[in-house]
C-alpha positions, 0 to 999 in steps of 0.5 A: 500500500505504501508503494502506491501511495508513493507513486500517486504522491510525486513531486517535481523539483525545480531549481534556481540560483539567485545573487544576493540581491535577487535573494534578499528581495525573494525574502522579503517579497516572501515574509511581506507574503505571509505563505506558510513555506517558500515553495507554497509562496513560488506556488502561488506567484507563479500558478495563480498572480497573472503575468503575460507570456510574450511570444515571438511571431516570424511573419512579423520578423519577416515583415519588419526585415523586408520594410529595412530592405526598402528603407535601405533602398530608398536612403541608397536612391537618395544619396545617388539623387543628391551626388548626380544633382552636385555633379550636373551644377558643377561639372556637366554641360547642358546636353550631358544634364539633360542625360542624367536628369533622365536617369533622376527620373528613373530613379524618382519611379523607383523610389515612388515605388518603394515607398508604396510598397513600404506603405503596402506592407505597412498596412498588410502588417496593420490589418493582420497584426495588430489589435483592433 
C-alpha cells in the first residue's frame, strides 16, 4: 500500500540560483507574503498572480526585415539623387544634364515605388497584426 501511495504522491523539483540581491528581495517579497513555506509562496506567484507570456511571431520578423530592405533602398536612391544633382551644377554641360536628369527620373519611379510598397506592407502588417 505504501508503494502506491508513493507513486500517486510525486513531486517535481525545480531549481534556481539567485545573487544576493535577487535573494534578499525573494525574502522579503516572501515574509511581506505571509505563505506558510517558500515553495507554497513560488506556488502561488507563479500558478495563480497573472503575468503575460510574450511570444515571438516570424511573419512579423519577416515583415519588419523586408520594410529595412526598402528603407535601405530608398536612403541608397537618395544619396545617388543628391551626388548626380552636385555633379550636373558643377561639372556637366547642358546636353550631358539633360542625360542624367533622365536617369533622376528613373530613379524618382523607383523610389515612388518603394515607398508604396513600404506603405503596402505597412498596412498588410496593420490589418493582420495588430489589435483592433
Amino acid at each position: 500500500m505504501k508503494k502506491q501511495e508513493i507513486e500517486n504522491n510525486t513531486s517535481f523539483r525545480y531549481y534556481l540560483r539567485l545573487n544576493e540581491r535577487d535573494n534578499a528581495r525573494f525574502l522579503d517579497l516572501f515574509e511581506r507574503s505571509g505563505a506558510k513555506s517558500k515553495s507554497d509562496f513560488i506556488r502561488h506567484r507563479i500558478f495563480q498572480t497573472p503575468f503575460r507570456v510574450i511570444s515571438h511571431d516570424a511573419s512579423a520578423v519577416d515583415f519588419y526585415v523586408r520594410l529595412t530592405h526598402i528603407n535601405a533602398q530608398i536612403r541608397k536612391i537618395g544619396v545617388l539623387y543628391n551626388q548626380a544633382v552636385r555633379s550636373i551644377n558643377v561639372y556637366h554641360s547642358i546636353n550631358t544634364a539633360r542625360v542624367l536628369l533622365a536617369k533622376l527620373e528613373a530613379y524618382q519611379e523607383k523610389t515612388t515605388s518603394l515607398l508604396e510598397e513600404s506603405i503596402r506592407l505597412t498596412e498588410e502588417f496593420n490589418t493582420k497584426w495588430l489589435p483592433k
